[in-house]
C-alpha positions in Angstrom: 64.5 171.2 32.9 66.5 168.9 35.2 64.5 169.5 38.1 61.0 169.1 36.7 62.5 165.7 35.5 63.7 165.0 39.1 60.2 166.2 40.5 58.0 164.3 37.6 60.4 161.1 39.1 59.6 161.9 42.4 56.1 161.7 42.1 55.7 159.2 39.8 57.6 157.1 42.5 55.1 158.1 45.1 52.4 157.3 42.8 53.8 153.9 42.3 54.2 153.2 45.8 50.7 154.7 46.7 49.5 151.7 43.9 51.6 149.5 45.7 50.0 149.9 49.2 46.7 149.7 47.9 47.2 146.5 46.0 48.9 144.9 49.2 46.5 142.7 51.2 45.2 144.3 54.9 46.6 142.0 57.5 43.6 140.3 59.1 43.8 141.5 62.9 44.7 139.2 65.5 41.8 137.5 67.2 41.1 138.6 70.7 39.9 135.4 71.5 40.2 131.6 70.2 38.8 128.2 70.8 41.6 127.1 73.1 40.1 130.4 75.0 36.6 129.2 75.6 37.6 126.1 76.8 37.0 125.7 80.3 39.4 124.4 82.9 38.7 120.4 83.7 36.3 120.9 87.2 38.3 120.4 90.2 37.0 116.9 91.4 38.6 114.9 94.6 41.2 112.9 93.3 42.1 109.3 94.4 45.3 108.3 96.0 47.5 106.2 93.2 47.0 102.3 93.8 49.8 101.5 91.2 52.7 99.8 93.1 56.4 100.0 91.4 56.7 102.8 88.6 54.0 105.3 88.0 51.5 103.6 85.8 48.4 105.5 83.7 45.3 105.8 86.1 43.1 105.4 82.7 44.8 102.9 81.6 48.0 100.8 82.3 48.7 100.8 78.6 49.0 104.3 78.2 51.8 106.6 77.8 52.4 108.7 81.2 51.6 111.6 81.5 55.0 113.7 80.6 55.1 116.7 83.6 52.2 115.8 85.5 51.2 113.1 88.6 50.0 110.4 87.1 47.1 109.6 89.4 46.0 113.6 89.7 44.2 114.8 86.4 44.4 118.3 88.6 47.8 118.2 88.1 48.3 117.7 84.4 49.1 121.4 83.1 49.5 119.3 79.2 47.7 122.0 77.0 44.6 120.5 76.1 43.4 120.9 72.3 39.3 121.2 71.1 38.0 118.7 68.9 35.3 119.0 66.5 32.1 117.5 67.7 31.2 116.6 64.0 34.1 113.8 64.0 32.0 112.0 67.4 28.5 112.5 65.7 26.4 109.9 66.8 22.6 109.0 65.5 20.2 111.6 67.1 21.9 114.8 67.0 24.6 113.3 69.7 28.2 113.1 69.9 29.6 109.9 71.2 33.4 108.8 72.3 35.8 106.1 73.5 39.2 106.8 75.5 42.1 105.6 73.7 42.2 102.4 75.7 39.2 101.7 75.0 38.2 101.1 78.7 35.7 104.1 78.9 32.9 105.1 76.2 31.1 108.2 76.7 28.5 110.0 74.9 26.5 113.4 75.2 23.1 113.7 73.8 20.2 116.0 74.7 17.6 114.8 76.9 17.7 113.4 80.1 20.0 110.6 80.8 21.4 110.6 77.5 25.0 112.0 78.7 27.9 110.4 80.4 30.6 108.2 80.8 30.9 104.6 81.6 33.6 102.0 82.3 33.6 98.1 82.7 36.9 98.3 84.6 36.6 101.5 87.1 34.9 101.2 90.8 31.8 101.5 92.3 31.4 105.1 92.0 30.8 107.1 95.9 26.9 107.3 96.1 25.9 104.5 94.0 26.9 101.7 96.3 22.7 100.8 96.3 22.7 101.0 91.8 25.9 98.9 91.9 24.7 96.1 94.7 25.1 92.9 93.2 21.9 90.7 92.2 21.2 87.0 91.5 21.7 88.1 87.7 24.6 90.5 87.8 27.3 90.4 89.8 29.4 93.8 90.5 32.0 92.9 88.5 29.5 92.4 85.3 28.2 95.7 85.8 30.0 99.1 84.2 30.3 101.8 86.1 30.0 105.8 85.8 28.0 108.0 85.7 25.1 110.6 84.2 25.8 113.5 82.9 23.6 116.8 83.2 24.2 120.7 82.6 24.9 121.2 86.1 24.3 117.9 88.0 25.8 114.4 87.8 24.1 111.4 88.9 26.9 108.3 90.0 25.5 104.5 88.8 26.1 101.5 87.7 24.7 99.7 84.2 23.8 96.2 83.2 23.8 97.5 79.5 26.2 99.9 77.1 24.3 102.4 77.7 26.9 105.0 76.3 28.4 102.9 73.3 28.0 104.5 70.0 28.8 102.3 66.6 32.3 102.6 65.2 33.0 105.2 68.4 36.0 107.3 68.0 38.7 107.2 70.3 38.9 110.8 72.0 43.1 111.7 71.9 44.8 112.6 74.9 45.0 116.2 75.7 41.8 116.6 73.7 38.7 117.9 74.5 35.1 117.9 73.3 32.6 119.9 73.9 28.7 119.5 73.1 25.2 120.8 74.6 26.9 123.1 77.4 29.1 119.8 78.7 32.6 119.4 78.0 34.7 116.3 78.6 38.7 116.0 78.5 40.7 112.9 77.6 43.6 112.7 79.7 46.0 109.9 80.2 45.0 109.3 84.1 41.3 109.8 83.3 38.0 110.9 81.4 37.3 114.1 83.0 33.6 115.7 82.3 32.0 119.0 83.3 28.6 119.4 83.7 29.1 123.5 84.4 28.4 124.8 87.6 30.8 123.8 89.7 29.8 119.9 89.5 32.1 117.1 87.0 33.4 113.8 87.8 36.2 111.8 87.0 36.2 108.4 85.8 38.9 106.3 85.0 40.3 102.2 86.2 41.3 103.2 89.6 38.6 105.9 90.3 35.5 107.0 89.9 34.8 110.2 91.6 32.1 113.2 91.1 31.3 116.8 93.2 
């Protein structure tokens, strides 16, 4: 008698863990790939030697932070994780997304036709290959003009603009260490610069000391 109530124990104990397991939640599996996995790394543009004198200063703007780990005047060289944002926070009119840096100095948009993408900047150079866009006029002078560029899947054109072309009402300002992605392009907001890729080898990189494009 005492062991068919040890066995009847026994099993009712199994049973009660067997009800146990199947109550319990499956673990979801671990994803094999994320977000931060299909971003791509910020293009490897020429960078410009740093023109700020004294302590390092921001290349995209002197107001900001510097870079913690990183050269301030090489984007290349800042290793600071960057983090997606979600293109539906820059939505602009027209199915476009549309930015600002945190200074405020650069406003960029990506839309989808032609010459609806890029960056611009009041404050950066003349951009290399644009000298004949950016020439001064008897109704601008080079200073009035912004400069930047267009931005294509795969190409990038270098000009200047008498006009905001890439302003977007109430634009958000673009974080930091953030990037956006839209349309095949992707952009990334780092302290030195605005750093775009167009995808196939070709990006630039705008910011007040530079502006520079492969």
């Amino acid at each position: 008698m005492i062991r068919k109530l040890a066995l009847a124990a026994v099993l009712t104990a199994a049973a009660l863990t067997a009800c146990g397991n199947q109550d319990a939640p499956a673990a979801d599996p671990a994803p094999t790939t994320g977000i931060a996995a299909q971003i791509p790394a910020p293009p490897q543009v020429t960078i410009a030697a740093p023109s700020a004198t004294g302590s390092e200063a921001s290349v995209e703007s002197s107001e900001a932070p510097a870079a913690t780990g990183a050269t301030a005047a090489d984007p290349a060289s800042n290793t600071a994780p960057i983090t997606p944002a979600d293109p539906a926070r820059y939505s602009a009119y027209g199915d476009q997304v549309g930015w600002k840096s945190p200074s405020g100095n650069i406003s960029c948009k990506i839309g989808n036709g032609p010459f609806s993408s890029g960056c611009q900047s009041s404050s950066a150079p003349v951009p290399d290959g644009a000298e004949a866009d950016c020439a001064p006029n008897s109704t601008f002078s080079v200073d009035m003009l912004s400069k930047g560029f267009y931005l294509e899947p795969g190409k990038v054109t270098p000009t200047c603009f008498n006009q905001g072309v890439f302003g977007v009402e109430n634009a958000q300002p673009l974080e930091y260490n953030t990037s956006i992605t839209f349309n095949g392009m992707t952009c990334f907001s780092r302290v030195e610069a605005m750093i775009c890729d167009a995808g196939g080898g070709h990006g630039f990189v705008l910011s007040m000391q530079q502006a520079t494009s492969n």
